[in-house]
C-alpha positions as CSV (number, residue, x, y, z in Angstrom):
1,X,83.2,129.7,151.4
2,X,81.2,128.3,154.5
3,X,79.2,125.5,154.1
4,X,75.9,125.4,154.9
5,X,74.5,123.6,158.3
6,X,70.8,122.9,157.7
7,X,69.8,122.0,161.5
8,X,67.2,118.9,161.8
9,X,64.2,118.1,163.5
10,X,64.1,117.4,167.4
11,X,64.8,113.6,167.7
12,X,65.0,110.7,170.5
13,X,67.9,108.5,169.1
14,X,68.5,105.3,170.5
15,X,72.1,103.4,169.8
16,X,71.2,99.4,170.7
17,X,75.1,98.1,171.7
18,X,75.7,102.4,172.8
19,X,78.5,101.1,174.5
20,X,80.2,98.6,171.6
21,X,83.1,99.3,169.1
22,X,81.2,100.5,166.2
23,X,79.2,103.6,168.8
24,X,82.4,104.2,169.9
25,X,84.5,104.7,166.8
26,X,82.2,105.8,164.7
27,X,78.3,106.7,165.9
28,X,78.7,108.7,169.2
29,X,82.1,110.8,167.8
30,X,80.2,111.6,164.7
31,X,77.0,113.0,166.5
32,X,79.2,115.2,169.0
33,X,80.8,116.7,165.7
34,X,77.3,117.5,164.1
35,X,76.6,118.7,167.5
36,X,79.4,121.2,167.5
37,X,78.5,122.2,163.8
38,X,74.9,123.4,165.1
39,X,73.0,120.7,163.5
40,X,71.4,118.9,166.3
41,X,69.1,121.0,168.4
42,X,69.6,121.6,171.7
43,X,66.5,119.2,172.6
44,X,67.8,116.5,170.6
45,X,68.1,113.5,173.0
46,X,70.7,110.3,172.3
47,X,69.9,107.5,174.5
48,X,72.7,104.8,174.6
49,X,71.0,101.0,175.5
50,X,72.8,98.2,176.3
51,X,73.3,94.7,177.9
52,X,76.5,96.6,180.4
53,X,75.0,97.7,183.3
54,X,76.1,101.5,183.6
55,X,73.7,104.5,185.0
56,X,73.5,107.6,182.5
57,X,76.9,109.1,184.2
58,X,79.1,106.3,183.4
59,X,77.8,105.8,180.1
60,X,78.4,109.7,179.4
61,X,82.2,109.1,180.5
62,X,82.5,106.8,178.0
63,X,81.6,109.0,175.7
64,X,84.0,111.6,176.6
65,X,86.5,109.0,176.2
66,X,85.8,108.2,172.9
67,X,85.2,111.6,171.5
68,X,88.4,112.4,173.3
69,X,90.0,109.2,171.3
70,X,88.2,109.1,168.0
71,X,87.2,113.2,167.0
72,X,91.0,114.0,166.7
73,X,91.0,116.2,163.5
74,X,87.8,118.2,165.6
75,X,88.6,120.8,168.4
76,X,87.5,119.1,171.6
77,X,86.1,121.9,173.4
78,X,85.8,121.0,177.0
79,X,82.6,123.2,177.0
80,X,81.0,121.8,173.9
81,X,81.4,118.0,175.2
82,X,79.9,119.1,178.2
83,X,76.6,120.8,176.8
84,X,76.8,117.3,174.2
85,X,77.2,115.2,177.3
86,X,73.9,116.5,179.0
87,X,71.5,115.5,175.8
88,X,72.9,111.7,176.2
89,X,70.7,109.6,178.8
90,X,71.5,105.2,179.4
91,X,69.4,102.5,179.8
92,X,70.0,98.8,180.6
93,X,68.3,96.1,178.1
94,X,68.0,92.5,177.1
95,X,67.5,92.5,173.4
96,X,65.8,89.0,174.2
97,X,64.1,89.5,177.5
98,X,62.0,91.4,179.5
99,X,64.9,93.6,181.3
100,X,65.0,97.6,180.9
101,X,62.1,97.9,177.9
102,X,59.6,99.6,180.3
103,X,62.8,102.5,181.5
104,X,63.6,103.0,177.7
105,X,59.9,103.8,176.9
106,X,59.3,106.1,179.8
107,X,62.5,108.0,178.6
108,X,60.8,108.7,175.2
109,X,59.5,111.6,174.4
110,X,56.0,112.2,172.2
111,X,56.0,114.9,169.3
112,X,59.6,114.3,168.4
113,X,61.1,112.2,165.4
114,X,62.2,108.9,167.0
115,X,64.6,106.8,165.4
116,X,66.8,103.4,166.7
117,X,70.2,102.5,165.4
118,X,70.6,98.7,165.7
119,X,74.4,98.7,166.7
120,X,74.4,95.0,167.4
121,X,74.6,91.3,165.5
122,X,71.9,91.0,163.0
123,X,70.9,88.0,164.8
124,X,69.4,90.7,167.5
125,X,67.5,92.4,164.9
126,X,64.4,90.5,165.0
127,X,64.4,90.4,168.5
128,X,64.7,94.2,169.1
129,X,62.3,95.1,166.4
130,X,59.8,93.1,168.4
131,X,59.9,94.2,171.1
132,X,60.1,97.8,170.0
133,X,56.7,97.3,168.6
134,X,55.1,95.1,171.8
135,X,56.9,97.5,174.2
136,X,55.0,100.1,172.7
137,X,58.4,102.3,172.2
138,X,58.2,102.6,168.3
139,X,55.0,104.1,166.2
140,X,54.7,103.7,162.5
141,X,56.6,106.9,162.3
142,X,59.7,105.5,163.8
143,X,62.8,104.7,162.0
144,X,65.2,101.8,162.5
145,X,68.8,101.6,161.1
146,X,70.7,98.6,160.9
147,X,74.3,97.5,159.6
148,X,76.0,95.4,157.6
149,X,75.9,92.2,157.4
150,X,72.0,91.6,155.5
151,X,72.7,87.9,156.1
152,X,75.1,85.7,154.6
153,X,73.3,84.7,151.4
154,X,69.9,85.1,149.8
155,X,68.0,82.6,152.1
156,X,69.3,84.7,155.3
157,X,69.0,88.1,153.5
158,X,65.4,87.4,152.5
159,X,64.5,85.9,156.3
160,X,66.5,89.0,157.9
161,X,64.0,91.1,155.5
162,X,61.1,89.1,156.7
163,X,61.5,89.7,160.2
164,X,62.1,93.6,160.2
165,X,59.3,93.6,158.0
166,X,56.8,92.0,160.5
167,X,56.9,95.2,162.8
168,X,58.4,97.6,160.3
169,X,57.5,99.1,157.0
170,X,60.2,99.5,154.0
171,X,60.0,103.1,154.9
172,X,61.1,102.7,158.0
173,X,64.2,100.7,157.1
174,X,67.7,102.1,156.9
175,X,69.8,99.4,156.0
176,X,73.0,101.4,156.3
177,X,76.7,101.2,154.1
178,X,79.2,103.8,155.4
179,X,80.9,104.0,151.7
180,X,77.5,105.6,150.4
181,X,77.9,108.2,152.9
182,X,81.2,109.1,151.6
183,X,81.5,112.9,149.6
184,X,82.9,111.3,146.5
185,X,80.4,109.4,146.2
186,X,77.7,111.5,146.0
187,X,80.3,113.8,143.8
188,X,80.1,110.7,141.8
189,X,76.4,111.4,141.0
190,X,76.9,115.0,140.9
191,X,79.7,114.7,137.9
192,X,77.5,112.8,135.8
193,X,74.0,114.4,136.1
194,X,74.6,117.8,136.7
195,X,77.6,118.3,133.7
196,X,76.9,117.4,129.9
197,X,80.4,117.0,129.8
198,X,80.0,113.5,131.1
199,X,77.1,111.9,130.3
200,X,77.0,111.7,126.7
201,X,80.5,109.7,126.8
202,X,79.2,107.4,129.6
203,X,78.9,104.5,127.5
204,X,80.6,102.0,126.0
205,X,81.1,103.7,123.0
206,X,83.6,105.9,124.4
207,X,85.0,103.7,127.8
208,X,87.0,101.0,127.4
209,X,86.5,99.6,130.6
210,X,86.1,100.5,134.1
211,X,88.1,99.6,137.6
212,X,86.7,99.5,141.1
213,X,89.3,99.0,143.8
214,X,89.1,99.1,147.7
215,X,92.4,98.2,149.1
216,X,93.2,97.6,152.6
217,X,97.1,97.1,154.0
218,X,95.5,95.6,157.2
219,X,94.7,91.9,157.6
220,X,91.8,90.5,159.2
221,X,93.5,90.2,163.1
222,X,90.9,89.9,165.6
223,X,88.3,89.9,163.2
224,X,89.8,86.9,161.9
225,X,87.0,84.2,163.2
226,X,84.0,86.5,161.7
227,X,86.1,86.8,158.6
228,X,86.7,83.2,157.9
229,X,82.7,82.7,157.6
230,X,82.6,85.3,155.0
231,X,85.2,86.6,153.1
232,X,86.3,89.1,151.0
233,X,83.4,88.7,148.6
234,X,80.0,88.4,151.0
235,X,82.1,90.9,153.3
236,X,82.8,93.7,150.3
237,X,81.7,92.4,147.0
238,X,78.3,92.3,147.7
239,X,77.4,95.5,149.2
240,X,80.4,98.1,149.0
241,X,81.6,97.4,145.7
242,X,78.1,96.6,144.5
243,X,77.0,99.4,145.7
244,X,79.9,101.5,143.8
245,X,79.4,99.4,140.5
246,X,75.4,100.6,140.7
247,X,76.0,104.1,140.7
248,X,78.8,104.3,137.8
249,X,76.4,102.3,136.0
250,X,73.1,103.0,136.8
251,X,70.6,105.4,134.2
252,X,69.8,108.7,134.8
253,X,67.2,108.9,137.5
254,X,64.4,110.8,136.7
255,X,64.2,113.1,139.5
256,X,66.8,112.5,142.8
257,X,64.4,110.9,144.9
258,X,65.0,107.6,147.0
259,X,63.1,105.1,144.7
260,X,64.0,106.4,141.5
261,X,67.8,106.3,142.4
262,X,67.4,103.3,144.3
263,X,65.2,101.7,141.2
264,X,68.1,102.0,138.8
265,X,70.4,100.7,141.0
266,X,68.5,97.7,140.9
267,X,68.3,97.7,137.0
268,X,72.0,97.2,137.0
269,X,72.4,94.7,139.8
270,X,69.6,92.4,137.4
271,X,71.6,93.1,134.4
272,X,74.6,91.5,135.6
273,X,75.2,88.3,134.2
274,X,76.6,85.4,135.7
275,X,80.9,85.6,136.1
276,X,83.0,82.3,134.9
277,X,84.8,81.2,136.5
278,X,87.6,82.1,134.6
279,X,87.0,85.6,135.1
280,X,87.5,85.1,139.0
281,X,90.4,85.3,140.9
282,X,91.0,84.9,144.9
283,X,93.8,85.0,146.6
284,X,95.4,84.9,150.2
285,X,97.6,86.9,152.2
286,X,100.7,84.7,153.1
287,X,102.8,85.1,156.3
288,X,106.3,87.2,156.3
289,X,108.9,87.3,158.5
290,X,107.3,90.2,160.7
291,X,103.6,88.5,160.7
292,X,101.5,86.3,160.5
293,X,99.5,84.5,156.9
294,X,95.6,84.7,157.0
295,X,95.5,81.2,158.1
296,X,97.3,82.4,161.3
297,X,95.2,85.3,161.9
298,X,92.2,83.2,160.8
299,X,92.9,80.1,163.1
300,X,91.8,77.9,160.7
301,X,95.5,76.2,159.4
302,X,93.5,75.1,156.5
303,X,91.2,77.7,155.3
304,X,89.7,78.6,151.7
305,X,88.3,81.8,152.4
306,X,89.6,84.3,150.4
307,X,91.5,87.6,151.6
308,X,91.6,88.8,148.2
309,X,89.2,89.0,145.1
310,X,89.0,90.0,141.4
311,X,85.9,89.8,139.0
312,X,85.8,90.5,135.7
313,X,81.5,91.3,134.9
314,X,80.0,92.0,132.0
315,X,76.4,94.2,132.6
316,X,73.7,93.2,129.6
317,X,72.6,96.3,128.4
318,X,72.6,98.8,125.9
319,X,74.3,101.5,127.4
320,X,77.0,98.9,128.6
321,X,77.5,95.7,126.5
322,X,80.9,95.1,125.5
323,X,82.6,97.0,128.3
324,X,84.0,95.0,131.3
325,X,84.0,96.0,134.8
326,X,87.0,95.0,137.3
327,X,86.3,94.8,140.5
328,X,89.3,93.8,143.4
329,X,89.1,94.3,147.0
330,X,92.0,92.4,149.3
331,X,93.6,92.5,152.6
332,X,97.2,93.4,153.1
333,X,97.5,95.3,150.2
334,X,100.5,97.9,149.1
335,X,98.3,100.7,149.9
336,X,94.9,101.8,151.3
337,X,92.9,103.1,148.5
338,X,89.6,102.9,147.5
339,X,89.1,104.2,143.8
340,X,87.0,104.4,140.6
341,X,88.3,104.9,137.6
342,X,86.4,105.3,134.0
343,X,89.2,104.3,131.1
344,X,88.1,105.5,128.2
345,X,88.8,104.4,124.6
346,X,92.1,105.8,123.0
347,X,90.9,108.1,119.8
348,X,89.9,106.4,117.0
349,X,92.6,107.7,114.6
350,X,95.7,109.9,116.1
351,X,97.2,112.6,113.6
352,X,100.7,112.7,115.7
353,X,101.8,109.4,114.1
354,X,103.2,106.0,116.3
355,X,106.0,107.9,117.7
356,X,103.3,109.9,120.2
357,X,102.1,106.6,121.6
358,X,99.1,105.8,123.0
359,X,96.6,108.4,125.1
360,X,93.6,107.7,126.7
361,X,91.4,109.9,129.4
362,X,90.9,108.5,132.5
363,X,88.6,110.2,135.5
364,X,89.9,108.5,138.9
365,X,87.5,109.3,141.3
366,X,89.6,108.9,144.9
367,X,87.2,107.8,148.2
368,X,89.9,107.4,150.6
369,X,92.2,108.3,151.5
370,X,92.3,112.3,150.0
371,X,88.8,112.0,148.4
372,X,88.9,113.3,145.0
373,X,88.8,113.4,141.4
374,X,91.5,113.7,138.8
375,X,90.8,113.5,134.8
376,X,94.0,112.7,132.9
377,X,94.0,114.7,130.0
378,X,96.9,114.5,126.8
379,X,98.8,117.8,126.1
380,X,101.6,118.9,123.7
381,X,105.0,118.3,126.2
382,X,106.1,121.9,127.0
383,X,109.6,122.9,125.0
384,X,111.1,122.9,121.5
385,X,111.5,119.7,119.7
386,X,108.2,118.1,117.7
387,X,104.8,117.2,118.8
388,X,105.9,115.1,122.1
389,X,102.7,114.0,123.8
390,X,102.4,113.6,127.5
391,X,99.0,112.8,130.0
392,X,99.0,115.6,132.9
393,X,96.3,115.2,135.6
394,X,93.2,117.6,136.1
395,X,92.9,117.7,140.0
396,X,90.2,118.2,142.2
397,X,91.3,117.1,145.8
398,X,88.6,117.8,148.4
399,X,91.5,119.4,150.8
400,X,93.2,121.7,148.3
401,X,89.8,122.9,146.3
402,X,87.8,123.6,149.6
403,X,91.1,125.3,151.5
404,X,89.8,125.1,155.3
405,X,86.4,124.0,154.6
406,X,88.0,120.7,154.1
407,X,88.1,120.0,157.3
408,X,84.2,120.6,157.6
409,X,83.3,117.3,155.6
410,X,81.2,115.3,157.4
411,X,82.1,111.7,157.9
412,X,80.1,109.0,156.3
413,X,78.2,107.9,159.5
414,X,77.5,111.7,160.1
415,X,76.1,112.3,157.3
416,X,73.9,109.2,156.9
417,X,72.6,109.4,160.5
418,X,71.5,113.0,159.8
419,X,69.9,111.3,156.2
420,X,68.0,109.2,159.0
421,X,66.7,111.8,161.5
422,X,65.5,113.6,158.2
423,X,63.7,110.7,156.7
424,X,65.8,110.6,153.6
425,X,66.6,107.2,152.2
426,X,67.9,108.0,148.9
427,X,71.8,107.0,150.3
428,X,70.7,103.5,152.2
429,X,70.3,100.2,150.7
430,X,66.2,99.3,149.7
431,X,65.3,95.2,150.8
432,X,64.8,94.2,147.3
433,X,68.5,95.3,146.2
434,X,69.8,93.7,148.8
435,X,68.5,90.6,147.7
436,X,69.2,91.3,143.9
437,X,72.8,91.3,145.3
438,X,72.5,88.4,146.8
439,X,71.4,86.4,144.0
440,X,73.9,87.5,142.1
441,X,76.5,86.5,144.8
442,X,75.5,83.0,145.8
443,X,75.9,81.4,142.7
444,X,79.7,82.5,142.2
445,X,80.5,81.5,145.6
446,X,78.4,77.9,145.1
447,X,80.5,77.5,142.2
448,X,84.0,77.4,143.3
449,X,82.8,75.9,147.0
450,X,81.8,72.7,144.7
451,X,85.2,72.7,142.4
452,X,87.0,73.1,145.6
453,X,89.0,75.9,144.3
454,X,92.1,77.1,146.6
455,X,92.9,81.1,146.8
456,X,96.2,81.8,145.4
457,X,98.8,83.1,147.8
458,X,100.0,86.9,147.6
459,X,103.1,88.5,149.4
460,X,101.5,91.0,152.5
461,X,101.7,94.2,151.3
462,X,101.8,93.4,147.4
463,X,99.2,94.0,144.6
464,X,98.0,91.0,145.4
465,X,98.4,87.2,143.6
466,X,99.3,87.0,140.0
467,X,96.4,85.6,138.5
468,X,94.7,89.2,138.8
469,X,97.1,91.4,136.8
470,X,96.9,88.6,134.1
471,X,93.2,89.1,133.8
472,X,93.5,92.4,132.4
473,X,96.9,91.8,130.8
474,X,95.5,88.5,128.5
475,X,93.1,91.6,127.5
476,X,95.5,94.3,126.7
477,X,95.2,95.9,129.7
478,X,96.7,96.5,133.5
479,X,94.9,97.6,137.1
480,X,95.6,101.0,137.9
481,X,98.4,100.9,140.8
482,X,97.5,100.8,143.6
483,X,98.6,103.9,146.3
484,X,97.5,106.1,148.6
């Protein structure tokens, strides 16, 4: 079974900070692959822009380089990178001067889709969107996409909003989070509104509760300054897991169209109500023998930012009241793993007595790594010897369902970039969720800022501090493990 490559429109893309970490890992290795899948058209132009002074061949070397480095699970054809190689041009700018505006505007062409990824600080992003406009480079046709972080609270987000929005419509604004790009995720939407198997159970009439966990094993090493400023909650909480929690949440859609989807998202981010503070819990990684604590990696010997965190919320509405949802992202963890997993209530009355203990469903829906889904199910134990009850799993890995075409699943940052060139925002964050989130946010972290509350330390490579497995077990419950 062959998936299906829908090519796109000609486009000019520019990459602001082409020649920075995030282009290299991610953006330019990502475009070569849909390149090599037949998406891009042969016309299709990628024009890297940067402070580095480099001519167009240097800048196309260090692209080969990072394809080379970074597409290793995709054939590097010697031939393909060439023809790749000869769509990529490089222009020298100063995101807040005069310096290379005038080249980059002679290099674009009319008649074609034109887009500009802001691969740079956000503090740039007013300054490029300027001088887009008074440059004369970008139309009201253009796109722009920018990354994480919208600001560092509500005041920032909603400044940040302001200032794109001076040269740039909503429409125009792709405000970009790789984990919506992911397969599963969209799968996640998939499984609930295109089965009636689902939905009518998607309540909190039959769920008990419901877990979101992204798990890292790495610390914060060289990102450790940037870190310290933020933290595990404005760094994950508020977009990624957000994100996630809107979409198991969220109502029906009435059509799958960018504002509908993105306007129930919003619902749910509103409905949340405020988290005690008892219903929080941070933590730290501490130092072993091997390496180093946060505070190490941090520089700061006394710091309070938390490498860890774990909210209990409660979402104020019909379909919801009543169930919790756990949410935990950390650093240093036993595993990397990012899951979702729907618990749903045990059967109200069970026929096989106390001996056949207890049985719930669970769906685990897996985004990294091996993205998946698995339903537990409860089936007679093969064998003689009574009604013994045991909980097998109902899998659905990606890699074993698709056999080769597995290996054709785009990437996140493929995916979403193509999402861009075609003008569809449905997957990208809107301005007024953003700052939903952030209201949200600010008050939990204004909260235990003015009690002075100290994360809890947690052994590297553990589940993470105590305190969080006796949030759920004061309830009757446990976190899912955590592995990969």
């Amino acid at each position: 079974m062959a998936s299906r490559v829908i090519p796109v429109d000609d486009f000019d893309l520019v990459i602001f900070g082409g020649t920075g970490d995030l282009a290299r890992r991610k953006i330019l290795p990502g475009l070569y692959r849909r390149f090599c899948a037949g998406q891009m058209p042969e016309t299709a132009r990628i024009i890297g822009a940067a402070r580095s002074e480099h001519d167009t061949e240097e800048f196309r070397q260090i692209v080969r380089a990072a394809i080379i480095e970074f597409s290793a699970t995709h054939t590097c054809d010697e031939g393909q990178i060439g023809a790749f190689l000869k769509q990529l041009e490089y222009v020298q700018v100063d995101a807040r001067g005069d310096q290379g505006w005038t080249d980059l505007k002679a290099l674009m062409r009319d008649g074609v889709i034109k887009s500009y990824y802001f691969s740079v600080a956000p503090s740039l992003f007013g300054d490029l969107a300027e001088r887009l406009m008074s440059f004369g480079i970008a139309d009201r046709e253009a796109r722009i996409v920018v990354e994480k972080p919208f600001g560092r609270d509500l005041g920032s987000a909603r400044k940040l909003n302001g200032d794109l929005a001076k040269h740039f419509d909503e429409t125009q604004i792709y405000r970009i989070d790789h984990y919506l790009g992911k397969e599963t995720v969209q799968n996640l939407m998939a499984v609930r509104f295109g089965n009636i198997l689902f939905e009518p159970l998607w309540n909190s009439q039959y769920v008990d509760h419901i877990q979101i966990t992204v798990a890292e094993t790495v610390g914060v090493g060289g990102r450790g300054e940037y870190y310290d400023k933020s933290g595990a909650m404005r760094d994950m909480v508020q977009n990624h897991l957000m994100q996630l929690l809107c979409l198991i949440a969220m109502e029906p859609p009435s059509r799958f169209d960018p504002d509908a989807v993105r306007d129930e998202k919003l619902k749910v981010i509103r409905a949340l109500e405020p988290v005690e503070h008892h219903d929080i819990v941070r933590g730290q990684y501490d130092s072993t023998e091997d390496e180093p604590s946060y505070r190490e990696d941090s520089g700061d010997p006394r710091s309070h930012t938390e490498s860890f965190i774990a909210l209990r919320c409660k979402i104020s509405n019909w379909r919801w009241a009543g169930t919790p949802f756990y949410l935990r992202t950390g650093k240093k963890l036993k595993a990397r793993a990012s899951e979702i997993a729907v618990m749903f209530k045990d059967a109200p009355h069970s026929i096989f007595g106390e001996e056949a203990g207890r049985h719930a469903n669970v769906l685990s829906i897996r985004l990294q790594p091996n993205e998946g889904m698995t339903l537990k199910v409860t089936i007679k134990e093969p064998g003689p010897g009574g009604m013994r009850l045991i909980d097998v799993p109902l899998d659905m890995s990606f890699a074993e369902a698709l056999g080769e075409d597995a290996e054709e699943i785009t990437d996140a940052y493929e995916r979403l970039i193509m999402d861009v060139i075609r003008g569809n925002q449905t997957l990208f964050m809107r301005g007024d969720e953003v700052e939903a989130a952030w209201a949200w946010t600010d008050p939990l972290i204004e909260s235990w800022e003015k009690r002075g509350d100290v994360p809890q330390l947690y052994d590297a490579y553990s589940s993470g501090p105590e305190d969080a497995a006796m949030m759920l077990h004061q309830e009757g419950r446990r976190w899912r493990e955590i592995k990969e």
